[in-house]
N, C-alpha and C positions, 0 to 999 in steps of 0.2 A: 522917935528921932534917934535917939542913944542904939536903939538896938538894930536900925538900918547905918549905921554911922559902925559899929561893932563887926556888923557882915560885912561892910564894904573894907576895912580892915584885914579882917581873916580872909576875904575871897585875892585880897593883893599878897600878903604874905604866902598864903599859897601858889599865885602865881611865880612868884619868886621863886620857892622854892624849885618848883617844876623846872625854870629857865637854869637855877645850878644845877638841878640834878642831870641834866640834856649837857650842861658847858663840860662837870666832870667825865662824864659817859664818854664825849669825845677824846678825852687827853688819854694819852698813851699812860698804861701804868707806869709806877714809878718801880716797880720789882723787877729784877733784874731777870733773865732768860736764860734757864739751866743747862740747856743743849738742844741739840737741834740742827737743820738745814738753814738753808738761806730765806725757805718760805715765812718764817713766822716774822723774822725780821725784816723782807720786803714788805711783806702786809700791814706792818706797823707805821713803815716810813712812806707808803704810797697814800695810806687814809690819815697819817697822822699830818702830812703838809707841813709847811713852814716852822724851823723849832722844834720838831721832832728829835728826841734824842733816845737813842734806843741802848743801853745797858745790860752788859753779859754777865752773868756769876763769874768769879775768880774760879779757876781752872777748868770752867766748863769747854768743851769740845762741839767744832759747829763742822762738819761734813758738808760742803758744798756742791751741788749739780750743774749751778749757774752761779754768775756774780750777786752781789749782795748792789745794790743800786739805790744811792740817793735821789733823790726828785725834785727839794725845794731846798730854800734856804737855811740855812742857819741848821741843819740836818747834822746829828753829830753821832758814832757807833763808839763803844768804849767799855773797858771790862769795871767791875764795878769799885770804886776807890782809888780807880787809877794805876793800879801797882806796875813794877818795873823790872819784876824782877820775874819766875817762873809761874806765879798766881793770875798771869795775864792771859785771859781766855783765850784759846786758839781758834783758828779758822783754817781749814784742809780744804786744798782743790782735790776734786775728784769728777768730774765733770770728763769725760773720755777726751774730748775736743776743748776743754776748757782752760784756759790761761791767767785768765781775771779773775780777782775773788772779790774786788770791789771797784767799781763803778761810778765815780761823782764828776764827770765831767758834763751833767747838760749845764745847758745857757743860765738855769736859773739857779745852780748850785752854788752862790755866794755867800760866804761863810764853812760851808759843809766842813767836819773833822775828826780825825780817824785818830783814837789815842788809848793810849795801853794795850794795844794785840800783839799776838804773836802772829803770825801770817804764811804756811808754809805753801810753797808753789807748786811740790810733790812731783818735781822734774824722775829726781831717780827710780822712782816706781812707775808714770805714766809716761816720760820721755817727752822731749819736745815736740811743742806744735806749730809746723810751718806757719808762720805769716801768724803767730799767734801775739796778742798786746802786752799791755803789762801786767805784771799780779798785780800792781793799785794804780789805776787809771785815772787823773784826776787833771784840774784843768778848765779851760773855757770858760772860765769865771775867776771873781774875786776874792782874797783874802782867807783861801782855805788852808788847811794846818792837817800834816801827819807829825807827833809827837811820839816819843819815849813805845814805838813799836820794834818790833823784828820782823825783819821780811829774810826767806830765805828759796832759794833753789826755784826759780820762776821755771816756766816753763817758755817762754813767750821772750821776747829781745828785750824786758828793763822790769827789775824790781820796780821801780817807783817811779814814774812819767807825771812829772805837771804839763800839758803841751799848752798852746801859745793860744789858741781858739779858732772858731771859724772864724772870727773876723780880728784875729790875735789881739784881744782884749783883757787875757788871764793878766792879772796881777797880785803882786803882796802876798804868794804861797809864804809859807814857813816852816821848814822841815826841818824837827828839833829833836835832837837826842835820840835819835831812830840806830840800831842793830842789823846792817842792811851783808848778808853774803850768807855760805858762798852764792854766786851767781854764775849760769853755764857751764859747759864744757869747750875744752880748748878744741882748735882746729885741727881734723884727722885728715890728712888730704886723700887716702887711702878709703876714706868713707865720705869724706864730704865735698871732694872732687877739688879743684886747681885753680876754679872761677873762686872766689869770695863774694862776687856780687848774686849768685845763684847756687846755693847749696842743695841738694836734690833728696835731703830729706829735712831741711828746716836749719834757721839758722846754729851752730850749735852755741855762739856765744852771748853772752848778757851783762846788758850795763847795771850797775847799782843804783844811781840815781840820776833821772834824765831830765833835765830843767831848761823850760823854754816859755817860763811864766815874767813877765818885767817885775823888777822891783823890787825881788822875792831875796827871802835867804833863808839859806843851808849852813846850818852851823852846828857845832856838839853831836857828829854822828860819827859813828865808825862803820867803816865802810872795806871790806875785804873779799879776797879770791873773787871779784867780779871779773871774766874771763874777756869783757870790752873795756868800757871805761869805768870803773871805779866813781867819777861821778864828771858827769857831761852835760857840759853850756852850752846852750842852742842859742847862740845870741843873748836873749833875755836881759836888756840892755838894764841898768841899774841896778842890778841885782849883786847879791855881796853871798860868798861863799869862806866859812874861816872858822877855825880851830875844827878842824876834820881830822879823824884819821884814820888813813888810807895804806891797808897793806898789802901781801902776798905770802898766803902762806903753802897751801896745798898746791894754788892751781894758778898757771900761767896770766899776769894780766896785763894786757897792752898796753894803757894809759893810767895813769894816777886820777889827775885831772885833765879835763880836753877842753879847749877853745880853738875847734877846729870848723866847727861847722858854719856853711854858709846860709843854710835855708835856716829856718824860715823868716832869720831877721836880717837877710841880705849880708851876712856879716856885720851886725852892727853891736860891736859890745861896747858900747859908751856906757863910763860909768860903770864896767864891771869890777868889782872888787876880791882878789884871789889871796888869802891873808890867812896869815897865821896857823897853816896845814902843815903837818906830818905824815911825810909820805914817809914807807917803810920795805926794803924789800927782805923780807924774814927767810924766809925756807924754800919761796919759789919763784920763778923769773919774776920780774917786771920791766917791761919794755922800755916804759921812756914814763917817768915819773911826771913832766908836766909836757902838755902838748901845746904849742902856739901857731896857727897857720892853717890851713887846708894839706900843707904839699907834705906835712910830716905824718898827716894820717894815709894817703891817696896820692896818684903820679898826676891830680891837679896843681899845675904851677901858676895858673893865669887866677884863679882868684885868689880874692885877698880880705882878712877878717881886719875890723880898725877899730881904736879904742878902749884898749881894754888893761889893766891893771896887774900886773904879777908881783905880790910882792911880800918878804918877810916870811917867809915857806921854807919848811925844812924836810930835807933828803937823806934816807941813811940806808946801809944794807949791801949786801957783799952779792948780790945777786941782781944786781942791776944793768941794764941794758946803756941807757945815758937816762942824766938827769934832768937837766931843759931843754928843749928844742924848739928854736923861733925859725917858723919860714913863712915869706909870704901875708905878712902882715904890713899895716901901716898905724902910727900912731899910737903906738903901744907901750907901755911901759914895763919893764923888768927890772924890777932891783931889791936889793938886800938877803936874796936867795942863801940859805945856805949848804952845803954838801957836805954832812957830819964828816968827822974824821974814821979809818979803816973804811970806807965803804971802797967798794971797787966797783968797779963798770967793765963788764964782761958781753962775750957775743959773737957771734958768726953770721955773715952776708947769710938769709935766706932764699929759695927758689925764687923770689919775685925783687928780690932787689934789683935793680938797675947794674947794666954790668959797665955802663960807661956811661956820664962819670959816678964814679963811685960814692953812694955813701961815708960819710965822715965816721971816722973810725969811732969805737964806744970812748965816751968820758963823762964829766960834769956835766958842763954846758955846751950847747953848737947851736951857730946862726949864721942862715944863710945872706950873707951883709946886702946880697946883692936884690934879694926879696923882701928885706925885712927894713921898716922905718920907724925910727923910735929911741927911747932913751933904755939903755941896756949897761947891767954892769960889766963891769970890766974883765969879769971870769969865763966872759964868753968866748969861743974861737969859733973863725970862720971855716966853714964846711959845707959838702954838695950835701944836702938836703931835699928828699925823695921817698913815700913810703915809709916812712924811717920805721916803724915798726914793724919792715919786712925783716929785722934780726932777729935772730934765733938763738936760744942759749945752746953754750958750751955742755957736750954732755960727759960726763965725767965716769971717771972706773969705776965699775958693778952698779950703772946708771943704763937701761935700755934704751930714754932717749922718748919712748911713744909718747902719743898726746895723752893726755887724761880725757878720756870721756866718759858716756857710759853704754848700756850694750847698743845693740844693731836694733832697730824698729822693725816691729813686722811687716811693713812695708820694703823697708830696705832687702831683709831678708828673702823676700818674694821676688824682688826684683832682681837679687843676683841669682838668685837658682834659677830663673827663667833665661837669665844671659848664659850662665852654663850649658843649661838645654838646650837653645838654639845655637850657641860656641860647638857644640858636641855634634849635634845634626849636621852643620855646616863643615867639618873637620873630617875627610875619611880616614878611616882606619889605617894606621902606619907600620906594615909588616919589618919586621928584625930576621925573620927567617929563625930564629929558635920558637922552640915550645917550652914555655917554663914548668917546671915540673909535676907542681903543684895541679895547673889545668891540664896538662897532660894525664895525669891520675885521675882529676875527674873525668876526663872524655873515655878513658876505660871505664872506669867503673859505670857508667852512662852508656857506653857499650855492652859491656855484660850482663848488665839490667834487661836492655833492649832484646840480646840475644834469650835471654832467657825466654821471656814473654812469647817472642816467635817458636820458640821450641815448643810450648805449650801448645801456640795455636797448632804445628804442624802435627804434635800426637793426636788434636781430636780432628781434622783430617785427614788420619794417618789411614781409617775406611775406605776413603775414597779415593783418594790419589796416592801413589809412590812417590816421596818428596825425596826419597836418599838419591844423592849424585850420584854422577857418574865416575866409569875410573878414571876420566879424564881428570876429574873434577877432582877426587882427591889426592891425586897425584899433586895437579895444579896447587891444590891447599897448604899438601905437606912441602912444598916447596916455599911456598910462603910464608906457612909458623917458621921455617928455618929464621927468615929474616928478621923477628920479633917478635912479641906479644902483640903490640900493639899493632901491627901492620899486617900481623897474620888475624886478629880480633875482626880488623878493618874485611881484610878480603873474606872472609869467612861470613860476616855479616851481608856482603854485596853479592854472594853467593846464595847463599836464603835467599834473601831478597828475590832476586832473579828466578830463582824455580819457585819460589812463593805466586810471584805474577803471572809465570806461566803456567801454574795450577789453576788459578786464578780464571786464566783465559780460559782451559781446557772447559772449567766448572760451566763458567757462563754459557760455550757454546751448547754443550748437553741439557742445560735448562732451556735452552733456547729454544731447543729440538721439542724437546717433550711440553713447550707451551707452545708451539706451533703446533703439533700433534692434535692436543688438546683443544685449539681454536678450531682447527677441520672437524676435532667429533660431534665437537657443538654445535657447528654449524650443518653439518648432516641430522644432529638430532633435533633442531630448528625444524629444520624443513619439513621432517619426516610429521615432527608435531601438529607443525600448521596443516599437512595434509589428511591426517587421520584424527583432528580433534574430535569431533564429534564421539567416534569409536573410544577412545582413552577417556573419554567422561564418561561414557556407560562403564566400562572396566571398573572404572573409581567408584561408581554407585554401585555397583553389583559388589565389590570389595567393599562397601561400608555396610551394605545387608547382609552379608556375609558374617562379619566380624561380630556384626549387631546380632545374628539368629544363636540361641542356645546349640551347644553340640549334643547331640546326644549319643548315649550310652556305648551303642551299636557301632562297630567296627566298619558299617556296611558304607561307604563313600556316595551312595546314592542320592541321599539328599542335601547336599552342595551343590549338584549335576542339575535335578529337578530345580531348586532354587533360580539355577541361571537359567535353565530351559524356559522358566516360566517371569521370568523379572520381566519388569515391564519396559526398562530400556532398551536389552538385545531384541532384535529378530525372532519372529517366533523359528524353532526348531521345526522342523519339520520329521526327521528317521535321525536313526542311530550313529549313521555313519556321518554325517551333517554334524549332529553333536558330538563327536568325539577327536573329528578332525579341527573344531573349533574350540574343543578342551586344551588341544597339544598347543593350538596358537596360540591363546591363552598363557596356558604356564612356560612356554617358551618366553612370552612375551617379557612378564614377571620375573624371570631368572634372568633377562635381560637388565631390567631393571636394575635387580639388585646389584648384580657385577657391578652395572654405572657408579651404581652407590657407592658398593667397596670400593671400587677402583678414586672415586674421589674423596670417600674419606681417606682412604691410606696419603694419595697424594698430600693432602692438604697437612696432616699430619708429619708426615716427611719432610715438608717445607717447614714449618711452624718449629720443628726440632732443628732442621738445620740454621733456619735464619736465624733463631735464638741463641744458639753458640755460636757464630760467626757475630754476629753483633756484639754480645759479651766479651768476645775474643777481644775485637776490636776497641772495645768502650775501655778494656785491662788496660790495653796496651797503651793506646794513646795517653788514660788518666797517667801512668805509670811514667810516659815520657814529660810529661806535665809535671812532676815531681820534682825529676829527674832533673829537668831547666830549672 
């Protein structure tokens, strides 16, 4: 009893055991991942499911081909200890087509959070990619968090995108203490064309941080050289954005902050809270440090944003466009704004501003009273409001003024030498009537080249034809070098030329002759064959008995005579004179022969020597003018 009571015991604790040793086996280690791609850490977060939290060594290096993609909840990537400062693992796009480097926006990604990376988009090495997303895509769910990160140089339109969801359901994002710029390059209209809404090799500008989650805030971040918005409201009604700050130092930036947009919350920023930001314009333009409206981003005047909160935000910087700009809103509030002391508001009408009526000139604050509903302080003045970030800065001495970008894309690249080439085909050639010197020299020396090569061919058929002109001819000549080098070179050359072709023709007709010639011998000696075959086959066997019998010693011709007398192809002989009259036809026959023979080896010879230098001639000369271009 004791001892089945004992088994039953140890057979449970060993099942036990077996069920931990199966629960650890699942869980993702707890050691951190030294380097590497995006492979090992999607493989982690796809089998690891719900509560997955995947951990990098401090200054490890992750080379990306594809984004890094969470899948369930509570899903969290983060370097290990947290740090904040340069020990924060990195992550490199490298991906050729690749814009994203992390990915947590499915349906069930609530909770998911991204904290202590560094994050680079690796715009100025791979260049941007049309219609490409954000470097951190996140969204379509609840309650997710990017913390104490750096994002920089996106490739794609927005460092940081929470969007709203399929069924805009994203809430409670939290983006804290995040390092976010530079971001994009400023607009080249000379490469990115005059439309804004179609640029023809990808957008070239990018926002910082793009928020379209309800409820959410953005607070403790800095946020710089983003060449769109600096950081941008998409509605996201509840939501509270404060103690930011937002500068320009290298690169042109249009908005500070924006509550422009109408989609995708119909305009509804109820409850948005815009507080306690420092905007800054440092070293490089800044457009319009706070945006309110549709009409001051776009020449839409008919919609309208409602609801929304501006307040207790401070403005400073000698290189600013204007400070607030309300149009086209209802129900809005703006107050307690401040615009530090020395800042200026500078600017020039841009190609797309409105030429009537005019934009309100650069200052603090402008509202358009006549679009805008709401409680505003009293530093505001009324103004046509339109575009408003179609201003432009002032470019100042030993200032070029270009846009900041970066190089041309091989695409772009391709596309302008192809409009060259078909610009060039379509363009004919436009004479001035001079020769410039320069190609005048070459057309001699391209000349004399020329002339030379003909002189060579005319010595080696200097045998056969007389190629020297006539006295007409050098008369004609020396009258001609009188006029120039170059014009007597010209005529001199057209001269060759001309008795060269009439050589030419003379050659051909005397070949002509002598293969006509040669087509009647053959053809008589055809006929002559087919009538006397028989006879030229005994000849041929009696010439191979011949060749085949030993000669002997004796001088005496007798027995080659007997041989044929008696071969069994000829005729028998009958007398002397029979045989001897049939000897003469014989070796006449033979010396006929052979003549043929010589006659067509020499021929074939003679051609074979001629054609071969005349080809070479040719083959010289042409390679020679080949060069020569």
């Amino acid at each position: 009893m004791k001892s089945s009571h004992f088994l039953s015991v140890r057979l449970f604790l060993l099942h036990f055991l077996l069920i931990a040793s199966v629960s650890n086996a699942s869980l993702p280690s707890s050691e951190c991942i030294s380097t590497g791609d995006e492979a090992e850490i999607n493989r982690i977060l796809y089998h690891g499911g719900k509560g997955t939290k995947v951990a990098l060594c401090q200054r490890s290096l992750f080379r990306l081909k594809s984004p890094i993609i969470f899948t369930a909840e509570d899903q969290a990537l983060y370097t290990e200890g947290y740090p904040k400062d340069a020990n924060r693992a990195m992550l490199i796009v490298e991906g050729p087509e690749q814009s994203m480097a992390i990915q947590g926006d499915c349906i069930d990604c609530n909770g998911v959070s991204v904290s202590s990376l560094i994050i680079d988009g690796n715009r100025p090495l791979l260049l941007r990619v049309p219609m490409g997303g954000a470097l951190v895509e996140l969204g379509n769910a609840n309650d997710q968090q990017v913390v104490n990160c750096k994002l920089y140089e996106p490739r794609g339109w927005s460092a940081l995108h929470l969007r709203e969801g399929d069924w805009k359901s994203c809430s409670r994002a939290h983006i804290q203490g995040n390092e976010i710029g530079p971001c994009g390059e400023e607009w080249d209209p000379a490469y990115d064309g005059l439309s804004e809404k179609s640029p023809p090799f990808g957008n070239p500008r990018s926002d910082g941080i793009s928020l379209a989650c309800m409820d959410s805030v953005v607070e403790d971040n800095v946020v710089y050289d983003t060449t769109d918005g600096a950081i941008v409201i998409f509605g996201s009604r509840g939501s509270t954005v404060q103690n930011n700050v937002i500068y320009s130092r290298t690169r042109t930036v249009l908005g500070g902050i924006n509550l422009v947009d109408v989609p995708p919350w119909e305009g509804d920023y109820t409850s948005v809270l815009v507080t306690q930001n420092h905007i800054f314009a440092h070293s490089a333009y800044l457009k319009v440090a706070l945006n309110i409206g549709p009409a001051t981003w776009s020449d839409d005047t008919e919609s309208l944003v409602h609801h929304g909160s501006v307040i207790g935000n401070t403005i400073s910087g000698t290189h600013l466009g204007y400070g607030i700009v309300v149009a086209s809103c209802t129900n809005f509030t703006v107050l307690d704004n401040i615009v530090q002391k020395g800042s200026r508001f500078v600017g020039v009408m841009g190609a797309h501003c409105p030429e009537a009526p005019k934009n309100a000139d650069p200052r603090g604050f402008v509202i358009n009273k006549g679009s805008s509903e709401g409680v505003f302080q009293e530093e505001f003045e009324n103004g046509e409001v339109q575009h408003i970030i179609c201003i432009e800065p002032v470019v100042g001495p030993g200032e070029d003024g270009r846009p900041r970008r970066l190089r041309d894309s091989p695409l772009a690249i391709a596309a302008r030498a192809q409009a060259a080439l078909e610009a060039a085909e379509d363009t004919p050639p436009v004479s001035t009537g001079e020769v410039d010197e320069g190609v005048a020299e070459a057309i001699v020396t391209y000349q004399m080249a020329l002339l030379k090569e003909v002189q060579g061919l005319e010595e080696q058929l200097g045998d056969l034809i007389d190629t020297k002109p006539s006295k007409a001819e050098k008369k004609r000549i020396g009258k001609e070098k009188n006029k120039g080098p170059f014009a007597a070179a010209l005529m001199d050359l057209s001269t060759r030329l001309a008795n060269l072709e009439s050589e030419r023709r003379q050659l051909r007709t005397t070949f002509e002759g002598f293969k006509e010639d040669l087509i009647g011998y053959n053809a008589r000696f055809f006929t002559y064959e087919s009538k006397h075959s028989s006879l030229l086959q005994r000849i041929l066997s009696a010439a191979r008995s011949i060749s085949s019998t030993p000669l002997s010693s004796s001088s005496s011709s007798s027995p080659p005579v007997q041989l044929i007398k008696n071969s069994p192809i000829l005729p028998p002989v009958e007398d002397e004179s029979t045989s001897s009259s049939l000897t003469k036809w014989l070796l006449g026959f033979l010396i006929l022969q052979l003549a043929i023979l010589g006659l067509s080896w020499g021929w074939k010879q003679w051609r074979r020597k001629k054609g071969t230098t005349f080809r070479g001639n040719r083959k010289r000369s042409s390679s020679h003018a080949l060069r020569m271009y």
